[in-house]
N, C-alpha and C positions, 0 to 999 in steps of 0.2 A: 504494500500500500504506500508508496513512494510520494502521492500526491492527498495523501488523506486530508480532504477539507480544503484545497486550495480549489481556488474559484481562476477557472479559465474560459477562454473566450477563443473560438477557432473558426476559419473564416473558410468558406468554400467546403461545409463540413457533409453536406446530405451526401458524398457518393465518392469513390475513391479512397484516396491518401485521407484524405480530411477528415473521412467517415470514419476511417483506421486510427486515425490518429483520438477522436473521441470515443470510442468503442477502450481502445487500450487504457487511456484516462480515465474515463469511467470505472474501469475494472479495477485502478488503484484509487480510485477512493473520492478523485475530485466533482467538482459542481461544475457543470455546464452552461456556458452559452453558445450553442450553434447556430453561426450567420451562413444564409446561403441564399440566392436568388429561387432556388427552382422550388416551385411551391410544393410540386408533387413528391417530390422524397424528401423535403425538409425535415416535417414532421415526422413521418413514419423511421427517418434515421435516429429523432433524437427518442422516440419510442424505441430503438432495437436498442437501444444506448443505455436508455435505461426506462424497465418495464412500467417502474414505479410512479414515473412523474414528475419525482420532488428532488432529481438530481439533477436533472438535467432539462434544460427549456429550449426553442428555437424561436429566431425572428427572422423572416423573410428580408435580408437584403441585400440591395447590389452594392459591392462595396466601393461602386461611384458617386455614392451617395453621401455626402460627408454628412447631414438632418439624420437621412437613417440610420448611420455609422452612431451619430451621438447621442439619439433617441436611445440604440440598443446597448450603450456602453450607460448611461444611465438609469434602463432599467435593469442591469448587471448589479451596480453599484447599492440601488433603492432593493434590490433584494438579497445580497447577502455581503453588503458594506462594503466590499473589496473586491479588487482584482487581483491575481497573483501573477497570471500566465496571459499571454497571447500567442498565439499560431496564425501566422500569416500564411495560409494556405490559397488561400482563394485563386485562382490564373487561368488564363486560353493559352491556346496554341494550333490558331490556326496555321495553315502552311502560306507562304505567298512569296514567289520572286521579285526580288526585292524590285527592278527596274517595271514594274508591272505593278507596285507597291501603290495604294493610294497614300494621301495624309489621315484619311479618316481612319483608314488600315493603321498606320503607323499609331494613331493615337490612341483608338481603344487599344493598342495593345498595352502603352504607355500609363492608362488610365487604370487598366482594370488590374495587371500586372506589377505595377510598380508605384504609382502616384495613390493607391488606395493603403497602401502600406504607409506613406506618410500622412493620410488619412487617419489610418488605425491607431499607430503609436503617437500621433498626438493625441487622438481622444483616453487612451489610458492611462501615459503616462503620466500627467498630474498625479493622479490617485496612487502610482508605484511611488512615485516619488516622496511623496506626503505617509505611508508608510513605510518606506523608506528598503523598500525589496518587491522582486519582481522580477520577472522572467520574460524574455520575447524569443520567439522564434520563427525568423523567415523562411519558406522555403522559396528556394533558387533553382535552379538547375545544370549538372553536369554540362549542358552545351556551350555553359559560358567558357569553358577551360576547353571545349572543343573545336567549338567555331561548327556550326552546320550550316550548310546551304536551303534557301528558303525559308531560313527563319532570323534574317537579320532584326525585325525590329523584338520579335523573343529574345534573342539571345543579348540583344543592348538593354533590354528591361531585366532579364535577370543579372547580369551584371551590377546594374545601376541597383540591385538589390541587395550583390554584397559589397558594394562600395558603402549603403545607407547602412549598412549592419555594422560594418568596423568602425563608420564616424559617431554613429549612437552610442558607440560601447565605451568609448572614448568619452563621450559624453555627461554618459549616465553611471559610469562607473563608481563616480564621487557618492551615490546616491544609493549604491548598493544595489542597481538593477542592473540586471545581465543581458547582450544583447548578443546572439548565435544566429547561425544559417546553415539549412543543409543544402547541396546539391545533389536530387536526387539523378539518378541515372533512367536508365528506358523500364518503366515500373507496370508492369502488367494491370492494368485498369484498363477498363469497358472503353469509355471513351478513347481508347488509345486506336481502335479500331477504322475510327473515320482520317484517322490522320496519317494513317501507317500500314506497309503491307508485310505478310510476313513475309517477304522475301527481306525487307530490308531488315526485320525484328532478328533472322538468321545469322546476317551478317551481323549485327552488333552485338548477338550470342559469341562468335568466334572472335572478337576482340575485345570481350571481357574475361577475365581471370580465374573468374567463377563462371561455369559454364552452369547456369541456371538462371531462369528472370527475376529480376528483382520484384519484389510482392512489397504491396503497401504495407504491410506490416513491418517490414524493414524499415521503409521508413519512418511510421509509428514509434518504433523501439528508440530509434536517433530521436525522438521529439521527446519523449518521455526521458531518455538519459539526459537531454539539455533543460528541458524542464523542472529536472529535480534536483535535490541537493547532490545527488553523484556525481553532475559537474558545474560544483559549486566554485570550482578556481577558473573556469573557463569565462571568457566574453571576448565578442569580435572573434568566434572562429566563426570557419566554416568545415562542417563535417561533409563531405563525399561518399555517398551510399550507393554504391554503382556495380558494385559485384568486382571492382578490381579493373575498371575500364580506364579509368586515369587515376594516373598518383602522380601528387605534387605537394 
């Protein structure tokens, strides 16, 4: 029970990594807020999460929303006084070449990806700060240490997300809140299907280390280790969850 009682907040949580990521939390003990756009597995995620009711709650938002962002950060607050944790999970990844690229392409990827994160961490941290501990964690992505084609404005938003992670840690450090990022690697989730064929999932199998897909739950376990006191000397890293696809 690693998180017994701390009150977090995970963003992009009804499906995938995010859902993983509150499923494992739950399991150690913390209180939930799950944000997510999609109305249809919102709920029913933060029900699989917990059967009960009284641990876990959802609010419908888009995390372009900075009214809704602050709405749901204060009915966090108005119901169990604190925040402890945030998970910036929330993100797309459409594909698009880049010279074919519109602005408005460029920018929600910019908005929903990366500028919703400085959305989030200012709506919480007052309240870390004012207690004076606290935990965030971005996720990024493996492609920024990659470089992939067709996904230049992804791969400049995840970047610019662990650029924002080592200046916050820097930051906040005085304050006793800790600021991490994972990059996950190619994570078997449903949604990977519209974007990916297995011919290329093959290829990225034979140039990782670990010859197996990485499962949200991998990444889950890296949110929960940054989350709890087990890396409590850690801020401004980034952990790499890739099966051994890059090291650096």
């Amino acid at each position: 029970m690693l998180l017994q009682d701390k009150v977090a907040i995970i963003t992009g949580s009804a499906t995938g990594i995010g859902y993983e990521i509150a499923s494992l939390f739950a399991g150690h003990g913390a209180r939930l807020l799950l944000m997510d756009r999609n109305p249809a597995e919102t709920g029913p995620a933060a029900k699989r999460a917990d059967p009960s009711g009284e641990r876990v709650v959802h609010m419908l938002v888009d995390v372009r929303d900075r009214p809704a962002i602050d709405r749901a950060v204060a009915a966090a607050l108005d119901r169990w006084g604190r925040i402890d944790i945030l998970v910036n999970n929330a993100g797309i990844y459409p594909r698009q070449e880049f010279l074919s690229m519109t602005e408005a392409q460029w920018d929600e990827m910019q908005d929903v990806n990366l500028k919703s994160m400085f959305h989030l961490q200012q709506a919480v941290l007052p309240s870390m700060i004012r207690q004076r501990a606290g935990q965030i964690v971005n996720i990024s992505s493996v492609t920024f240490h990659l470089g992939i084609a067709n996904l230049a404005h992804y791969v400049a938003a995840k970047g610019g997300v662990i650029g924002l992670t080592r200046a916050l840690a820097r930051e906040m450090g005085p304050h006793d809140v800790r600021v991490n990022c994972i990059t996950p690697g190619a994570v078997l989730v449903e949604a990977e299907r519209a974007v990916v064929t297995d011919e290329q999932i093959a290829v990225w199998l034979t140039q990782q280390s670990l010859q197996r897909r990485i499962l949200p739950l991998d990444i889950a376990r890296a949110a929960l280790f940054l989350a709890s006191e087990l890396s409590s000397g850690m801020t401004g890293q980034t952990l790499n969850v890739d099966g051994g696809w890059v090291m650096h």
